[in-house]
C-alpha positions in Angstrom: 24.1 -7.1 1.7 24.7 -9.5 4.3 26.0 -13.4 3.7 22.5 -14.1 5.3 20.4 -12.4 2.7 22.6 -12.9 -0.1 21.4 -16.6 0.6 17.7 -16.3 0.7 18.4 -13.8 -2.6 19.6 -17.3 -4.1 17.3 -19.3 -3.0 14.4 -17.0 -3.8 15.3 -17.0 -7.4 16.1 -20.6 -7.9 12.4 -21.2 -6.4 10.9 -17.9 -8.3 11.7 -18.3 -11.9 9.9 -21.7 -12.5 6.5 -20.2 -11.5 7.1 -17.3 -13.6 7.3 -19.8 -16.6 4.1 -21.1 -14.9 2.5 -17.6 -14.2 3.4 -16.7 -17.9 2.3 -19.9 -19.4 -1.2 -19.5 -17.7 -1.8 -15.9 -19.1 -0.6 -17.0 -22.6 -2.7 -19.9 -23.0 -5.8 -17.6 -22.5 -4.0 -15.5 -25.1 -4.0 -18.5 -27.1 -7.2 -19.4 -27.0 -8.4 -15.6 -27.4 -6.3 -15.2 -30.4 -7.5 -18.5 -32.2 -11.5 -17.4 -31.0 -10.7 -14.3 -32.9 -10.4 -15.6 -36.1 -14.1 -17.2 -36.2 -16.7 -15.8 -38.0 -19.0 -14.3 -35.2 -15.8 -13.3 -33.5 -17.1 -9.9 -31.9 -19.6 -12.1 -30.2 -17.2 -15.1 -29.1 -14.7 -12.2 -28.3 -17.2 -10.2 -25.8 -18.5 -13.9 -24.5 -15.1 -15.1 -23.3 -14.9 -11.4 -21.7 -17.6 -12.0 -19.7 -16.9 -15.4 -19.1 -13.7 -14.6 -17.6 -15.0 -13.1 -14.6 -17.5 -16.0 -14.1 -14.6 -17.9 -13.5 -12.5 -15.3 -11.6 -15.5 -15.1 -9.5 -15.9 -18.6 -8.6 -12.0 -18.9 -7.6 -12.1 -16.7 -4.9 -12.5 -19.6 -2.4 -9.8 -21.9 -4.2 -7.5 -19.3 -4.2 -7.8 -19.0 -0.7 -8.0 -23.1 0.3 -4.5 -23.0 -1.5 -3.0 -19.9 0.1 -3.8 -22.0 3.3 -2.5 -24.6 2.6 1.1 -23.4 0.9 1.7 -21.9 4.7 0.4 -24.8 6.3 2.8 -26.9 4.2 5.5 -24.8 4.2 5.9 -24.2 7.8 5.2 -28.6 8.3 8.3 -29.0 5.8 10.2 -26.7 7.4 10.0 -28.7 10.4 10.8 -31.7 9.0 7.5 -32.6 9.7 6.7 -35.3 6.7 3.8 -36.8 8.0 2.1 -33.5 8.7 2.8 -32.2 5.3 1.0 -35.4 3.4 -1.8 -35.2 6.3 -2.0 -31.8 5.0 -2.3 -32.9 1.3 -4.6 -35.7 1.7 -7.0 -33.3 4.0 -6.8 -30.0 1.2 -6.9 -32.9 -1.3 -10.4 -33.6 -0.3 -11.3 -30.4 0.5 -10.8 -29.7 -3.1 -12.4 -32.6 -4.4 -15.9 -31.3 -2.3 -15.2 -27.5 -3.3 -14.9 -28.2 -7.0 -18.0 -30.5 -6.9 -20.0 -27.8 -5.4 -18.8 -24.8 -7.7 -19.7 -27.3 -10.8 -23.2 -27.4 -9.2 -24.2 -24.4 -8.2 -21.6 -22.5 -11.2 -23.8 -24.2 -13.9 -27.0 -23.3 -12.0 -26.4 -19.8 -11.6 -24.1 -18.8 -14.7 -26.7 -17.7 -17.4 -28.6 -15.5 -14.5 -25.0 -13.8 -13.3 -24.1 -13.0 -17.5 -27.6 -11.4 -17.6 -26.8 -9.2 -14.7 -23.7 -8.9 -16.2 -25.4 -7.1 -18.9 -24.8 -10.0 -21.7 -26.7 -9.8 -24.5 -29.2 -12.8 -25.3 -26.6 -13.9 -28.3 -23.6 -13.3 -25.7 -24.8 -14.9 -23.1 -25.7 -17.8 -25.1 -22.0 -18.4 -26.6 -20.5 -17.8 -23.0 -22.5 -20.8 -21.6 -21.0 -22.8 -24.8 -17.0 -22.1 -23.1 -18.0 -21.9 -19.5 -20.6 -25.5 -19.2 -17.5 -27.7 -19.8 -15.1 -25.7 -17.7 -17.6 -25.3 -14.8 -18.8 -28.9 -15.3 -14.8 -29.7 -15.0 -13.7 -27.2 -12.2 -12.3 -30.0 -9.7 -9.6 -30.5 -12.2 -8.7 -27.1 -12.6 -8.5 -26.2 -8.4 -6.3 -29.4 -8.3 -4.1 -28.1 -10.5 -4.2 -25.3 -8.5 -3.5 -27.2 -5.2 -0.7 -29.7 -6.2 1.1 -26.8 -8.0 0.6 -24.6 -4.6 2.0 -27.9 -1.9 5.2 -28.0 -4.4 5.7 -24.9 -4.0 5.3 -25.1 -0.1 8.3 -27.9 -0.5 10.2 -26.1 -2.5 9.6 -27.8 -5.7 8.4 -25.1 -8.7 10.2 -27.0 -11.5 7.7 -30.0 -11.8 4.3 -27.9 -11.9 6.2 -25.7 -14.5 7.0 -29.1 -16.6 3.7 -30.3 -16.5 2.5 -26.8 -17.0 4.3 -26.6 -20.3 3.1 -29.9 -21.6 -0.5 -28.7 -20.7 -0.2 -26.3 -22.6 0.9 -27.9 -25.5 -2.3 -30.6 -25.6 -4.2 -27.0 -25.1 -2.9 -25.5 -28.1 -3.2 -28.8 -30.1 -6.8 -29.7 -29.3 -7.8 -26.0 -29.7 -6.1 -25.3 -33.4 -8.2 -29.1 -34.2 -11.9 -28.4 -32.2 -11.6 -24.5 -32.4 -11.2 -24.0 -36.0 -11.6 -27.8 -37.7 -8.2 -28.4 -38.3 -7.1 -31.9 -39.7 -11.0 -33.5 -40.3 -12.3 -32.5 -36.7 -15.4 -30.6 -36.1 -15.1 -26.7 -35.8 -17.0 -26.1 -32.5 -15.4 -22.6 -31.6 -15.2 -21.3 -28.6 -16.4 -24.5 -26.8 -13.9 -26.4 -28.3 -11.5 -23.7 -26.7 -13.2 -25.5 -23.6 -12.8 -28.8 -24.4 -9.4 -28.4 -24.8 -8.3 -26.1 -21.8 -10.4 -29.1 -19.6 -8.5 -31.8 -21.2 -5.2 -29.7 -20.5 -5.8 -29.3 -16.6 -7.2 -33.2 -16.3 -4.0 -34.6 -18.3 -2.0 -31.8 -15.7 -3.5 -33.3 -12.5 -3.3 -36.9 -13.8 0.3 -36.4 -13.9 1.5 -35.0 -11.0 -1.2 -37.9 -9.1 1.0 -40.5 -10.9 4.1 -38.9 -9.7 2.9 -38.3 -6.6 1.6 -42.1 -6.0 4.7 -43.6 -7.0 7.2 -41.5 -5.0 8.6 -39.0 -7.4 8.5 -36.3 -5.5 10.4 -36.8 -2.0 8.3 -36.7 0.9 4.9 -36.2 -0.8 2.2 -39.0 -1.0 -1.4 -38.5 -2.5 -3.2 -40.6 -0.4 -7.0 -41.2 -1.9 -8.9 -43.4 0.6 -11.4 -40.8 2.5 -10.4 -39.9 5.9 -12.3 -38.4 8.6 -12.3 -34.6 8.2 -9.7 -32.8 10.6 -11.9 -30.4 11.4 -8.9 -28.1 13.3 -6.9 -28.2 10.5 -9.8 -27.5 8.0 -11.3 -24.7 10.1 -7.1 -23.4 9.8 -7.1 -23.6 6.6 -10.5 -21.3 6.5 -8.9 -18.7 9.0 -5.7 -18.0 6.7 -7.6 -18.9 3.5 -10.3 -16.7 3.6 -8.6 -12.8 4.6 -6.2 -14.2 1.2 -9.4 -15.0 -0.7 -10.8 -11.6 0.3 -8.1 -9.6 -0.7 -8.5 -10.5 -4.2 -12.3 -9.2 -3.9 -11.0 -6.4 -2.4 -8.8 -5.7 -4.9 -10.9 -6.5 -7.9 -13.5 -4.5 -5.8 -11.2 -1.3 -6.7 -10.4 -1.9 -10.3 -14.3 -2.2 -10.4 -14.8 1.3 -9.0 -12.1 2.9 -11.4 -14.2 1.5 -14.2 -17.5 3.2 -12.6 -15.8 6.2 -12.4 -14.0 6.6 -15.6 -17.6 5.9 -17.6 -19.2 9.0 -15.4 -16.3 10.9 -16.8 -15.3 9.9 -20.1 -16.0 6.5 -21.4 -13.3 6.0 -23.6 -10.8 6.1 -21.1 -12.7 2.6 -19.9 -11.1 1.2 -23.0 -8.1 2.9 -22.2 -8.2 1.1 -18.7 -8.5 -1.9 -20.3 -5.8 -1.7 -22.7 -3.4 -1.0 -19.5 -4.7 -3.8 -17.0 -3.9 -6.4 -20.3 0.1 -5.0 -20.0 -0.4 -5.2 -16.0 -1.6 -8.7 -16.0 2.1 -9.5 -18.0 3.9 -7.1 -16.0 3.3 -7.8 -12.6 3.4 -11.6 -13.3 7.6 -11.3 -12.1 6.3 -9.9 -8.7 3.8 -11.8 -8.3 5.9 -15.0 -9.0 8.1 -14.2 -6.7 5.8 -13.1 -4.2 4.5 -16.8 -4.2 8.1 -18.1 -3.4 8.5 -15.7 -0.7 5.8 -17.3 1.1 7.1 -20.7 0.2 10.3 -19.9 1.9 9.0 -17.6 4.4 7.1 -20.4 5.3 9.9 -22.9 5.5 11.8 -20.3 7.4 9.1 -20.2 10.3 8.2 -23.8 10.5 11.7 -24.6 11.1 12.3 -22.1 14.2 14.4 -19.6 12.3 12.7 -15.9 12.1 16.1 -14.4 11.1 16.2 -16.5 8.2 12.0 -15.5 7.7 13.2 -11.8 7.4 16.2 -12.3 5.4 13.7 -13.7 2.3 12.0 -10.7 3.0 14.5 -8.4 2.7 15.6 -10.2 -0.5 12.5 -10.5 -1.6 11.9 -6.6 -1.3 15.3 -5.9 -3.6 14.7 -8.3 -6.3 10.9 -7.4 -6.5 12.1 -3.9 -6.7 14.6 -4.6 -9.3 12.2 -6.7 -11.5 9.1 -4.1 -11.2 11.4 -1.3 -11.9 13.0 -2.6 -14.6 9.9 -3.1 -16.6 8.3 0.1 -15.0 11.1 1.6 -17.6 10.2 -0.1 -20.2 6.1 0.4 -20.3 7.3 4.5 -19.4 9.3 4.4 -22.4 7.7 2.6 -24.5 4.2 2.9 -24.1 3.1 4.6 -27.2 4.6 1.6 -29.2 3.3 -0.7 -27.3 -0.4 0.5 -27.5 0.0 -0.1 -31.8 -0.3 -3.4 -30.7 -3.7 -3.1 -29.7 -4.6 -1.3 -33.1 -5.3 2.1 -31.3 -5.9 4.6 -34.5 -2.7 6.8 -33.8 -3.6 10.9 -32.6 -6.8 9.5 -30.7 -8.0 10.4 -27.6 -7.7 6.6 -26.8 -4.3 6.4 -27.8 -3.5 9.4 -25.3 -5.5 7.8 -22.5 -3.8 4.5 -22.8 -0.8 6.2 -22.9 -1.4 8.2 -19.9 -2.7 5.6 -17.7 -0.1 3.1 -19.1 2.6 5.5 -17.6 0.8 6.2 -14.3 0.9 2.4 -13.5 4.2 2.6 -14.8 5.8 4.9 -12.4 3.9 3.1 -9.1 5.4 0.0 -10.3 8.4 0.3 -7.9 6.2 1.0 -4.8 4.0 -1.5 -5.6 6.7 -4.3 -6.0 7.6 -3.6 -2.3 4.0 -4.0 -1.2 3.6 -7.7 -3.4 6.9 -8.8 -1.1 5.2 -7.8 2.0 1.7 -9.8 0.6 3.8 -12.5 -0.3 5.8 -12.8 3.4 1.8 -12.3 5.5 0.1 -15.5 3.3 3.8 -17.4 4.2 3.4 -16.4 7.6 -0.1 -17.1 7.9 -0.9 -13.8 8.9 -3.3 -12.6 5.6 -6.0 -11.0 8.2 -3.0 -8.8 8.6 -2.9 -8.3 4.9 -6.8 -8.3 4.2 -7.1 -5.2 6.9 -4.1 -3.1 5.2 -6.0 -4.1 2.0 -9.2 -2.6 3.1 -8.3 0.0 5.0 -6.3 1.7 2.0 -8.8 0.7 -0.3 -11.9 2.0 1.2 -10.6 4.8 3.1 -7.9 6.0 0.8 -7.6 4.4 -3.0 -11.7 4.9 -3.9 -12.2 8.5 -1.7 -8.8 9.9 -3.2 -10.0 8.6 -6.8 -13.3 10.4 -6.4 -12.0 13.6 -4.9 -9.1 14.0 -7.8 -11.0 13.0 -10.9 -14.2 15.0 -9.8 -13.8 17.3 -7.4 -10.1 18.7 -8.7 -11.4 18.4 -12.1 -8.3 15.6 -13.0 -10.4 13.6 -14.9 -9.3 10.5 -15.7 -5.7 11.0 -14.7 -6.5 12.0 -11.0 -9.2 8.4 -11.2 -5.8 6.8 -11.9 -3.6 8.7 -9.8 -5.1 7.4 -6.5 -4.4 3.9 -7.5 -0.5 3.9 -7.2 -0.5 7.0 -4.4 -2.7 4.2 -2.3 0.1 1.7 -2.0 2.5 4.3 -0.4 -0.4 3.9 2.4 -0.2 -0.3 2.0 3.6 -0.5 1.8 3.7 2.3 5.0 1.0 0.3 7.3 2.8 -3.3 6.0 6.4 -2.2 7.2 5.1 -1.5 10.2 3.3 -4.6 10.5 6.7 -6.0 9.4 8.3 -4.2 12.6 6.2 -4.3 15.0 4.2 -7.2 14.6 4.2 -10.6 15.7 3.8 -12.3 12.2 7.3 -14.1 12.8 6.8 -16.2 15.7 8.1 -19.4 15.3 6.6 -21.1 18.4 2.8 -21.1 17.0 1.6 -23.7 14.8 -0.9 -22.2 12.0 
C-alpha cells in the first residue's frame, strides 16, 4: 500500500464512521418505532400499515435523494477549491430548492397517498391506519429532506460528526415522545401509530433547527445558511438536476429489481417472499458499513477533484475498494455462519420450509457481499465525481439485460427455483463491478479542469 493511499485509507475512516452511527441510527429508530407499534392492540394492522407506508415514503424520496447527491459533489468539489463563497452559494440555492421540493411533495403526497395504498393492495382498515402515520410526516416532509440536505453539505466539507450528534439527540426526543403518544405513557394520550408520527416529525424539525442555529451563528467553518430568497441560479440548479437525477434513478432501478425478485418468487413459491423479506431486513443492517463509506468516498473524491488532484481522487478509491471489501466480507462471514441463528430472531418455526429459504437466500447475499462492496466504492467515487449517468447506465444495463433475464432463466427455465431467482442477483454485480472498472480506467470521470 502506498504512503498515498494509506492516507486517503485514514482519512476515509475518520469521515466514514460518523455516518455509520448516522446510517445505523436512521434504520434503528424505524426499528423503534416498529417495535413499540407492535405492542398495540390492532398491531397486525398497524404492523402491515407502516409496511406499506414505508414505500410511500421511499417513493416520494427519490427526487431528494437525488437534489442531495448533487449537491454533496457540487460542494465537495467548491471546498476542495477553496472556494467558500461557492460552497454557501451552493447551500443557500439547494436550501431553497428544498424548501419548494418539500412543499410540493406535502401537496401532492397527501393528495395522492390513499389512492397509491389502494393500488398498493391495502385493505380499507390498512389503508386507513397508514394515512394516520403518513398525513403528519407528508404534511412535515420539508423538515425531513433538510435534514437530509444539511447532513449531505457536511459531509461534502468534511464534517460527519455534527449530523451524527444531532442525529443521536433526534433520536432520543423520537424515542421519548413515541414511548409517551404511542402507548400513553406518563398521562398522555395513546394515539398509536400516529403518535409514532408525531414524534419522528418533532425529531427531524428539532434536527434541522439545530444545525440552522449552528449554521447562522458560525459553528461550522465556512458554512453560512443564508435565508433571504435569491434569484434562482438557474445553471447551477439545472446542474444539480443533471447529477441528481441518473443518482435518483438508480435507486428506482434498483428497487425496480428487488421488485421483480418478489414477482417472481410468488409465481414460484410464495413463502420464499417471506423468506426474501426476512433477508433484505439483515441487508438493510449489513450493507449500512458500505454504504457509509460509500458516502465519504464521494465526499472526498469530491474534495479530491475540486482541488486539481486526480491522483489523490483515485487513491480514495483504491482505499475505498479495500476497506469496503474488508467491512462487507467480514460480516459476509458472519450472516454465512450464522444465518440459521439469526433467523430465530424473526420467530421462524425451526424445520420449516421458511426457515430453509431464509437460510438459503440469507447465505446467497452473503457470499456476493464481497463483490458487491467493490461495486458500492465505485457508486460512491461516480456521485463524488459527478459522473452518476455513468453509474445509472451500468445500473441499467446489468439490471435489465442481465440481473432480471438471468433470474427468469435460472428459477424457471433451469428449474432453480427460488435459489436460481436469487442467484442472478449477486452474479449481476460481477457485470456492474466489470463495466465500473472500466469506466474507472478508461473514462474521463477524473478530470479536474471541468466544473460540475
Amino acid at each position: 500500500m502506498t504512503s498515498a493511499t494509506r492516507d486517503a485509507f485514514s482519512r476515509l475512516i475518520k469521515l466514514a464512521y460518523p455516518i455509520i452511527g448516522l446510517n445505523v441510527l436512521n434504520v434503528l429508530s424505524l426499528a423503534v418505532d416498529t417495535a413499540m407499534c407492535g405492542r398495540l392492540p390492532n398491531a397486525e394492522v398497524v404492523l402491515t400499515a407502516l409496511g406499506f407506508a414505508t414505500q410511500i415514503i421511499f417513493l416520494l424520496m427519490v427526487a431528494m435523494m437525488g437534489l442531495t447527491v448533487g449537491t454533496v459533489a457540487l460542494v465537495a468539489r467548491a471546498y476542495g477549491s477553496g472556494d467558500t463563497e461557492r460552497v454557501n452559494h451552493i447551500l443557500q440555492q439547494s436550501t431553497m430548492l428544498t424548501l419548494g421540493v418539500g412543499l410540493l411533495v406535502a401537496v401532492v403526497g397527501n393528495l395522492v397517498a390513499g389512492p397509491i395504498l389502494h393500488l398498493l393492495g391495502a385493505s380499507d382498515a390498512v389503508r386507513d391506519t397508514a394515512l394516520l402515520y403518513l398525513r403528519p410526516l407528508l404534511t412535515g416532509t420539508v423538515f425531513y429532506y433538510l435534514s437530509m440536505l444539511f447532513a449531505g453539505v457536511l459531509r461534502g466539507v468534511g464534517n460527519t460528526m455534527l449530523p451524527f450528534l444531532v442525529a443521536l439527540g433526534s433520536n432520543l426526543i423520537n424515542f421519548a415522545i413515541n414511548y409517551c403518544l404511542i402507548l400513553g405513557h406518563f398521562g398522555f394520550p395513546a394515539l398509536g401509530i400516529q403518535g409514532a408520527a408525531i414524534g419522528t416529525l418533532v425529531s427531524y424539525m428539532c434536527g434541522v433547527v439545530a444545525l440552522v442555529v449552528m449554521m447562522r451563528r458560525g459553528v461550522i467553518e465556512k458554512l453560512t445558511v443564508r435565508f433571504p430568497v435569491a434569484r434562482l441560479d438557474r445553471p447551477l440548479a439545472t446542474t444539480l438536476v443533471r447529477i441528481g437525477m441518473p443518482a435518483a434513478m438508480d435507486m428506482v432501478i434498483l428497487n425496480a429489481s428487488f421488485l421483480s425478485i418478489v414477482g417472481m418468487l410468488g409465481h414460484i413459491e410464495q413463502v420464499a417472499v417471506a423468506a426474501h423479506g426476512i433477508g433484505l431486513r439483515i441487508q438493510a443492517l449489513a450493507f449500512v458499513p458500505g454504504m457509509s463509506i460509500a458516502q465519504a468516498t464521494g465526499a472526498l473524491v469530491g474534495q479530491a477533484l475540486g482541488g486539481g488532484d486526480a491522483a489523490k481522487a483515485r487513491s480514495v478509491v483504491r482505499a475505498s475498494i479495500t476497506l469496503c471489501v474488508a467491512v462487507m466480507s467480514a460480516l459476509a462471514l458472519v450472516i454465512v455462519l450464522a444465518a440459521p441463528q439469526i433467523v430465530t430472531v424473526f420467530d421462524v418455526p425451526p424445520g420449516s420450509l421458511l426457515e430453509t429459504l431464509s437460510v438459503e437466500w440469507m447465505r446467497v447475499l452473503g457470499c456476493g457481499m464481497p463483490i458487491i462492496g467493490v461495486n458500492i466504492a465505485f457508486v460512491g467515487m461516480f456521485q463524488g465525481a459527478g459522473a452518476t449517468r455513468t453509474s445509472l447506465a451500468i445500473n441499467t444495463a446489468s439490471t435489465l439485460l442481465i440481473q432480471i433475464p438471468l433470474s427468469a432463466l435460472l428459477g424457471f427455465t433451469f428449474g432453480l427455483g427460488p435459489f436460481g431467482v436469487w442467484l442472478a442477483f449477486p452474479l449481476s454485480f460481477l457485470v456492474k463491478v466489470g463495466l465500473s472498472a472500466a469506466a474507472y480506467r478508461f473514462s474521463s470521470w477524473d478530470r479536474v479542469g471541468a466544473r460540475v
